[in-house]
C-alpha positions as CSV (number, residue, x, y, z in Angstrom):
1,X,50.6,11.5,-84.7
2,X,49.5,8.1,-83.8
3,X,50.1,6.7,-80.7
4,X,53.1,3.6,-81.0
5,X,51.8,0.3,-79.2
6,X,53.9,-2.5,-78.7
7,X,52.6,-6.1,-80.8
8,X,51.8,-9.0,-78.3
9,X,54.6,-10.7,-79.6
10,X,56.7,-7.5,-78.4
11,X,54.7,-7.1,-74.9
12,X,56.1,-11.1,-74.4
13,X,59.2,-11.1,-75.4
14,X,60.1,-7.7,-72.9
15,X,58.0,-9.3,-70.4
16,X,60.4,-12.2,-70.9
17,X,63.6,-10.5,-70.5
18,X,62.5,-9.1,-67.6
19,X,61.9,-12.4,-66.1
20,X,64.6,-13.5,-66.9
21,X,66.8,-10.3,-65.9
22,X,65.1,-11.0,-62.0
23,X,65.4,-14.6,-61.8
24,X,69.1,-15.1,-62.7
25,X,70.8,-11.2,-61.3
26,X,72.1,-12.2,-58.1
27,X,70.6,-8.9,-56.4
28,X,72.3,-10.1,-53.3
29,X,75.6,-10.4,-54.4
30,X,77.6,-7.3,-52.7
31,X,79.3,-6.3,-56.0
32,X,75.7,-6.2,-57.9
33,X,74.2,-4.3,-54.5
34,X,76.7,-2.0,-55.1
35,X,76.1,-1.5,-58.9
36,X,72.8,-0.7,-57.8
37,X,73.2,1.8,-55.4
38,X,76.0,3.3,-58.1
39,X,72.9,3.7,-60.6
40,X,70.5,5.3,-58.4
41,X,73.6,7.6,-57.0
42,X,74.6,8.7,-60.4
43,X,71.0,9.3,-61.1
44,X,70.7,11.3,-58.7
45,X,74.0,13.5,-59.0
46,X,73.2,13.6,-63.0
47,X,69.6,15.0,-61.5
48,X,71.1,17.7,-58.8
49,X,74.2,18.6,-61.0
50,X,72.9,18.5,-64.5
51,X,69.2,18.7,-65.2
52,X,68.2,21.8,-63.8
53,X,70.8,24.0,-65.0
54,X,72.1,22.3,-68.2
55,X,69.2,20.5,-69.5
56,X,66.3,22.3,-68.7
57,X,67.8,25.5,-70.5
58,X,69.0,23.9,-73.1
59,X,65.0,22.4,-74.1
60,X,64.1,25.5,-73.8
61,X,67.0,26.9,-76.0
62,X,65.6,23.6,-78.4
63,X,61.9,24.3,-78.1
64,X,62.6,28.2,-79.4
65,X,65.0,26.9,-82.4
66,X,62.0,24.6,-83.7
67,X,59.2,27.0,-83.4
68,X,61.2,30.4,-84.0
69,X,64.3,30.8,-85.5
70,X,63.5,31.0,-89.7
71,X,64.1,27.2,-91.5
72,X,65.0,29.0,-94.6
73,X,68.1,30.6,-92.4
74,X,68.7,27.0,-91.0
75,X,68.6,25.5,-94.6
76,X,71.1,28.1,-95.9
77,X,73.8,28.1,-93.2
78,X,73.4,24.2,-92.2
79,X,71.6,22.8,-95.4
80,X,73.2,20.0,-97.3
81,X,72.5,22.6,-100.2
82,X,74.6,25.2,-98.2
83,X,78.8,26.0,-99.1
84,X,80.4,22.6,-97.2
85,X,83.1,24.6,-95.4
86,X,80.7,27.5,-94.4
87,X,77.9,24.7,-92.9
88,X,81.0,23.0,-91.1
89,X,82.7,26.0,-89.6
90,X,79.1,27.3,-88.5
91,X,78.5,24.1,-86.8
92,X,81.5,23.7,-84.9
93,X,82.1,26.8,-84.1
94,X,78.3,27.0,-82.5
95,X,79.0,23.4,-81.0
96,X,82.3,25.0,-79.5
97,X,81.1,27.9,-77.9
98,X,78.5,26.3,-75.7
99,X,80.5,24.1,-74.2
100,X,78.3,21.5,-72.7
101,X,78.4,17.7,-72.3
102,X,77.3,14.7,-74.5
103,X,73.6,14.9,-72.6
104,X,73.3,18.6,-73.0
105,X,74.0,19.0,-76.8
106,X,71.2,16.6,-77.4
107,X,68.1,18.9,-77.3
108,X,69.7,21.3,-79.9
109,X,71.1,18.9,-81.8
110,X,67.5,17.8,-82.1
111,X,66.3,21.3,-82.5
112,X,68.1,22.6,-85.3
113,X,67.8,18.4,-87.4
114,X,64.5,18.9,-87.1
115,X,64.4,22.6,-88.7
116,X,66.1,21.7,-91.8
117,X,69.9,20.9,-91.1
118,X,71.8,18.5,-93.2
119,X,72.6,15.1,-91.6
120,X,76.1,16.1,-91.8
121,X,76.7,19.8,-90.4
122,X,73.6,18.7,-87.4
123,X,76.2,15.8,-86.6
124,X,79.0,17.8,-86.4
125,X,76.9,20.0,-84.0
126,X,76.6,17.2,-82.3
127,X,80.2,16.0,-82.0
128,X,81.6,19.8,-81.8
129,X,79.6,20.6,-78.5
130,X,80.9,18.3,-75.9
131,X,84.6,17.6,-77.6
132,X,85.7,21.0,-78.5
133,X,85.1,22.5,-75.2
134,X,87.5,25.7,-74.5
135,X,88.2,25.4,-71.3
136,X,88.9,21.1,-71.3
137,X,91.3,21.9,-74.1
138,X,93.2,24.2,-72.1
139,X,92.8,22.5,-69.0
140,X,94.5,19.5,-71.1
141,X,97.5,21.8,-71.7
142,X,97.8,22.5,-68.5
143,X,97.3,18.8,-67.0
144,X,98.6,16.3,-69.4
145,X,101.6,19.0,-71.3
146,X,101.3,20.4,-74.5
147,X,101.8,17.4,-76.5
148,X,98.6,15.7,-75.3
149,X,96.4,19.2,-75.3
150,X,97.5,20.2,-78.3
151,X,96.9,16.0,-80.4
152,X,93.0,16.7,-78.7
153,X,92.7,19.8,-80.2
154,X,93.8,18.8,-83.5
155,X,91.7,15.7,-83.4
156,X,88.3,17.3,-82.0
157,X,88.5,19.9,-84.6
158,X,89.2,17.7,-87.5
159,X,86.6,14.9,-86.1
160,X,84.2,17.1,-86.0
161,X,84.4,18.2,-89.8
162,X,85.2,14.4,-90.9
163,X,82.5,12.7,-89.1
164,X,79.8,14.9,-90.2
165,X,81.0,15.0,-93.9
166,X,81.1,11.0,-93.6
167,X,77.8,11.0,-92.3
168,X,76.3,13.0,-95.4
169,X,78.1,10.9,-97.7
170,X,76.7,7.9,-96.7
171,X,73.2,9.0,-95.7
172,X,73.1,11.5,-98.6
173,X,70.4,10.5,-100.2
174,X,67.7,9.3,-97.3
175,X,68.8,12.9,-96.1
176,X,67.7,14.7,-99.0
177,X,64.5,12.7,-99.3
178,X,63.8,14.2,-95.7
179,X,64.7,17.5,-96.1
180,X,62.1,17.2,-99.5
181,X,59.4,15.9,-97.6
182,X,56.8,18.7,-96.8
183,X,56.1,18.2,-93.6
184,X,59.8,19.7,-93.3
185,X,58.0,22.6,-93.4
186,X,55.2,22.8,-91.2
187,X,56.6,24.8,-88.5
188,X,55.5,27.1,-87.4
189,X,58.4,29.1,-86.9
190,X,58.6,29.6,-90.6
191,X,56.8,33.1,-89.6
192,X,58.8,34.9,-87.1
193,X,55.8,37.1,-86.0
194,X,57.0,40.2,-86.7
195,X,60.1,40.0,-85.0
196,X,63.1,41.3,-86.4
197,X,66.2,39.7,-87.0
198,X,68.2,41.8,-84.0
199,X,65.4,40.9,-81.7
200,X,65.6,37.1,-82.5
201,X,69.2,37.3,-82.2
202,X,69.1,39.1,-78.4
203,X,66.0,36.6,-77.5
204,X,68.6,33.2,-78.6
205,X,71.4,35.0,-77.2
206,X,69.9,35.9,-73.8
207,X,69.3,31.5,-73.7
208,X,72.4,30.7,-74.5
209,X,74.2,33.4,-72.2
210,X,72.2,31.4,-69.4
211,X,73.0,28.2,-70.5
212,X,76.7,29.1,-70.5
213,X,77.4,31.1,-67.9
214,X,75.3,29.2,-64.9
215,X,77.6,26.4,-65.7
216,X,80.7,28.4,-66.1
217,X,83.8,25.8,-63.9
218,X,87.0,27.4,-62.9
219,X,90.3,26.6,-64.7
220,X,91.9,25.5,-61.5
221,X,94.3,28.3,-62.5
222,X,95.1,27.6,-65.9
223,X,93.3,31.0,-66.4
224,X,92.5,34.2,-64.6
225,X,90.3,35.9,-67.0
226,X,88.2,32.3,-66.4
227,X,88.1,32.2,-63.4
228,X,87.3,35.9,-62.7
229,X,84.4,35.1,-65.1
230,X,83.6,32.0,-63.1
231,X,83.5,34.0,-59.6
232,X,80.7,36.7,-60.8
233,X,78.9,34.4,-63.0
234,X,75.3,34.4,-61.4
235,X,75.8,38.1,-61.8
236,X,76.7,37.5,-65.7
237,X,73.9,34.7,-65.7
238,X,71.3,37.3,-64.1
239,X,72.3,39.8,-66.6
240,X,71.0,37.3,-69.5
241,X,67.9,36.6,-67.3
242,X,66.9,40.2,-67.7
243,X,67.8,40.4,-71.1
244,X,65.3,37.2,-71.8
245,X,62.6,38.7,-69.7
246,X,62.7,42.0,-71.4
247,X,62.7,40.3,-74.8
248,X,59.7,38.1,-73.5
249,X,57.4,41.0,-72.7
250,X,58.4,43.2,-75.3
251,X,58.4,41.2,-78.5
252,X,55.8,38.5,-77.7
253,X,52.4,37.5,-77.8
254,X,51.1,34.7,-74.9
255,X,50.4,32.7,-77.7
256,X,53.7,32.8,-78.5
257,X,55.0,31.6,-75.3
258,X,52.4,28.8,-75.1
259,X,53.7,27.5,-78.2
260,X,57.3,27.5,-76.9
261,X,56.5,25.8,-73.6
262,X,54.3,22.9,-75.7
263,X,57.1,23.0,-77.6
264,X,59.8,22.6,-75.0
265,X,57.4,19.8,-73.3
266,X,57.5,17.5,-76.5
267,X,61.0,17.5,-76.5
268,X,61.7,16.5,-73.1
269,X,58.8,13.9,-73.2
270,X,61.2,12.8,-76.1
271,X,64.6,12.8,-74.4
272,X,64.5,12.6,-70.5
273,X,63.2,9.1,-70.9
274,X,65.9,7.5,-72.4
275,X,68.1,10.3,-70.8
276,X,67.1,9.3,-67.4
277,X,67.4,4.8,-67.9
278,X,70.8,5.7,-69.8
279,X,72.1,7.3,-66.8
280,X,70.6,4.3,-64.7
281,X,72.7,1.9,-67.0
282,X,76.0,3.9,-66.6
283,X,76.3,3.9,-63.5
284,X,74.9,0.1,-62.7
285,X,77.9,-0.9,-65.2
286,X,80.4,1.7,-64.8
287,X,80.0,3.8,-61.8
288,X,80.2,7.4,-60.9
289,X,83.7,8.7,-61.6
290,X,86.2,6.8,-58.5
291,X,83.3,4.5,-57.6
292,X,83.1,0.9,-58.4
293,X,80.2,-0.6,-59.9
294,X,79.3,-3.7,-61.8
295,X,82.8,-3.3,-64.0
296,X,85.8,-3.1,-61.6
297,X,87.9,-0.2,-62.4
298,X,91.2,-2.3,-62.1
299,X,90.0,-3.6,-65.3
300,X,90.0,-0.8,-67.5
301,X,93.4,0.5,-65.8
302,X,94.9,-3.0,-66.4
303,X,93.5,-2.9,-70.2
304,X,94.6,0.4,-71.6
305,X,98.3,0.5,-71.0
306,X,100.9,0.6,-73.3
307,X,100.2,1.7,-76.8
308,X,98.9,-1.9,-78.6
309,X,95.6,-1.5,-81.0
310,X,93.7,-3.6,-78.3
311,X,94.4,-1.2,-75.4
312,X,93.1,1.6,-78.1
313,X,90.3,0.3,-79.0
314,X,89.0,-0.3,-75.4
315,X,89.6,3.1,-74.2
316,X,87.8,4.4,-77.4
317,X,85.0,2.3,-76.4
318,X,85.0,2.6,-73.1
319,X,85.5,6.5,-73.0
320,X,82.2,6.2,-75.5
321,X,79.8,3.9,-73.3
322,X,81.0,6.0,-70.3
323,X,79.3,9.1,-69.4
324,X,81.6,12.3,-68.2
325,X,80.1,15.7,-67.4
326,X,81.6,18.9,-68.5
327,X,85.3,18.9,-67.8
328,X,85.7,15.2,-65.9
329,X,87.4,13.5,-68.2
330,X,90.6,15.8,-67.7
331,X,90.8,14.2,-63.6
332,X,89.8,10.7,-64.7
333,X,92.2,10.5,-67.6
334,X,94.8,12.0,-65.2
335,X,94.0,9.0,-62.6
336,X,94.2,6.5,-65.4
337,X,97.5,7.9,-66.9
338,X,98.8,7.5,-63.6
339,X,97.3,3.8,-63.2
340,X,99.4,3.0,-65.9
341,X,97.3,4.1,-68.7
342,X,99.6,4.8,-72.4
343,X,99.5,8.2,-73.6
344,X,97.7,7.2,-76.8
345,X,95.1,5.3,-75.1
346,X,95.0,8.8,-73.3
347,X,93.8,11.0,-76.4
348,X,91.6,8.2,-77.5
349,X,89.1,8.5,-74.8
350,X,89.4,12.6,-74.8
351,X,88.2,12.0,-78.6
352,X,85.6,9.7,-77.7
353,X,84.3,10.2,-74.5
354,X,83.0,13.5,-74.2
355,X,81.5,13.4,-77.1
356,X,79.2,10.1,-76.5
357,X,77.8,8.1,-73.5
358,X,75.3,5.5,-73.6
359,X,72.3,7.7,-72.2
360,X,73.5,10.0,-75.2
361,X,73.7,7.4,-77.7
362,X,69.8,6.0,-76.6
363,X,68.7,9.8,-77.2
364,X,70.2,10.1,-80.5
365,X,69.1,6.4,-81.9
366,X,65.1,7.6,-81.3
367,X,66.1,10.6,-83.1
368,X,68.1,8.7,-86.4
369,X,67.2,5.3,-86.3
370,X,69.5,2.5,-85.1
371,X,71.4,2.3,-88.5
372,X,72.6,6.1,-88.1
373,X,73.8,6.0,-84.6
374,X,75.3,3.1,-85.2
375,X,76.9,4.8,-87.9
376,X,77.9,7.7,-86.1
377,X,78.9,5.5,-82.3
378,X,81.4,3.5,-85.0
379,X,83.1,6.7,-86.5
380,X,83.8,8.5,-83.7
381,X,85.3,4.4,-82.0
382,X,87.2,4.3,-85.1
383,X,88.7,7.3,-85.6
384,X,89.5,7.7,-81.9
385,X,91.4,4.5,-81.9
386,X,93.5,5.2,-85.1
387,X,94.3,8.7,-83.9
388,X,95.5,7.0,-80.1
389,X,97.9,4.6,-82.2
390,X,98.9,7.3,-84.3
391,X,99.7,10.0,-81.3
392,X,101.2,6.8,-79.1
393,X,103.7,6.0,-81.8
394,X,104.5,9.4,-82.4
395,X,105.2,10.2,-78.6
């Protein structure tokens, strides 16, 4: 592949905007210090908290789907070709069970849109992973009632089958141009090296067991059977490791493993850049979670109460710009609620914000193209919005 340069004209018009970013920001202002220091503090938290054991597994998990796991068994189950309510239920439910945040889902997202899924199914992947989260579903039962917990559950579920069908409707036909180009098929984990399908299924399973369990979070005693898991997890977490290790020496080649760490390397060459300066942005604008940055707070309290369109529409936006690891919306909607904040305002930032951020929405345009994630950032606004009026007018 051939190297992307910027034109001159390009070169000068970012070297421009940087001028003019440094002559006008008043760096000394205190509020602008402080957004500052906010970027460079969620950075590092997102770093400390996130990276190593969320990320990092989860390339690794992305680098084995694109040069192991069989595109014909991708095609079938997540194809555009593939039974609509079979390619849905497989995504969501997959999305579902690993539980991670809007960051975490993007390497296998990646992984399995590059092997052959349809735009539609890979999007709802997408969606499924960080909104329909087990645990923050019942964690919303137990925080905000049962009316609240039960409006999010609903909504994820059905969100993630409707935004993913939109998607494929609209894109259907640039979608089945790429799935017909041939270079489609130029992995080369079209040839599972001999490996069966039980061996493939303990080697995925053995990553995903990792990726799950190392970030298990307690319920705060919404349940006991969770929390039990969360108190012996490294224990659970080093019983995958061994499982992965095993599978390693015993089914394959150094080769093999060169081509999954090359692998792994080009995707986070692809992601952690705009990963990493999305993070930066958050925070300069928004803050770490009960921290004030650039955008005071007292603002979004002050513009999401009651149940108007307007207040809707902000918290659907800003629950979508703002970035919340695994299980943090439930405490900040909880402050919010009790700032004021209208109950359908409420469920339209559990819709949306899990399920995007900004760094998550930079990853995912180099992926589709600014048109798509456009697309897909405006569904998931929408949507969130009209279910917040609908819930807040039924409540």
């Amino acid at each position: 592949m051939a190297k992307k340069e910027f034109s001159p004209n390009t070169l000068l018009l970012i070297t421009a905007a940087v001028f003019l970013f440094a002559y006008f920001v008043p760096f000394d202002a205190p509020r602008v210090a402080g957004a500052i220091q906010e970027a460079f503090l969620m950075l590092s938290e997102y770093a400390r908290q996130h990276v190593l054991l969320c990320v990092v597994p989860a390339m690794f998990i992305a680098g084995a789907i694109t040069v192991f796991l069989n595109q014909q068994a991708v095609i079938r189950y997540l194809g555009p070709s593939a039974p609509k309510l079979l390619a849905y239920s497989v995504a969501s439910v997959s999305g579902s069970i690993l539980a991670v945040c809007s960051c975490t889902v993007l390497p296998l997202f990646k992984g399995i849109y590059k092997k052959g899924a349809g735009l539609g199914p890979a999007v709802s992947f997408l969606y499924s992973g960080p909104a329909i989260n087990i645990l923050a579903i019942v964690l919303s039962y137990k925080v905000f009632g049962w009316k609240l917990g039960l409006a999010r559950m609903i909504g994820a579920v059905l969100f993630a089958f409707v935004i993913g069908n939109l998607m494929q409707m609209i894109y259907r036909k640039e979608d089945e141009a790429r799935l017909a180009d041939e270079r489609m098929f130029s992995y080369a984990g079209d040839q599972e090296g001999g490996r069966s399908l039980a061996q493939m299924i303990v080697y995925m399973v053995s990553m995903v067991g990792i990726l799950v369990f190392i970030n298990w979070a307690p319920s705060q005693g919404a349940s006991a059977v969770w929390d039990f898991i969360f108190v012996n997890k490294y224990w659970i977490t080093a019983v995958f490791a061994v499982l992965l290790i095993y599978s390693l020496v015993r089914w394959f080649t150094k080769d093999d493993l060169v081509e999954w760490t090359v692998a792994t390397r080009d995707f986070s060459l692809q992601i952690l850049p705009y990963l990493f300066g999305g993070v930066l942005i958050a925070g300069f604008l928004l803050g770490r979670p009960g921290h004030e940055a650039l955008m005071p707070t007292s603002w979004v309290a002050s513009l999401v109460g009651g149940n108007s369109i307007g207040a809707n529409f902000f918290a659907s936006i800003a629950g979508a710009f703002m970035y919340f690891a695994t299980l943090t919306e439930v405490p900040i909607v909880q402050g919010l609620l009790g700032s004021g904040m209208g109950d359908g305002p409420a469920l339209a930032l559990l819709l949306a914000g899990p399920s995007l951020s900004l760094p998550n929405m930079l990853v995912i345009n180099g992926e589709l193209g600014l048109k798509k994630t456009a697309t897909y950032v405006l569904l998931v606004i929408i949507l969130s919005t009209a279910a917040g009026i609908l819930f807040g007018a039924v409540v």
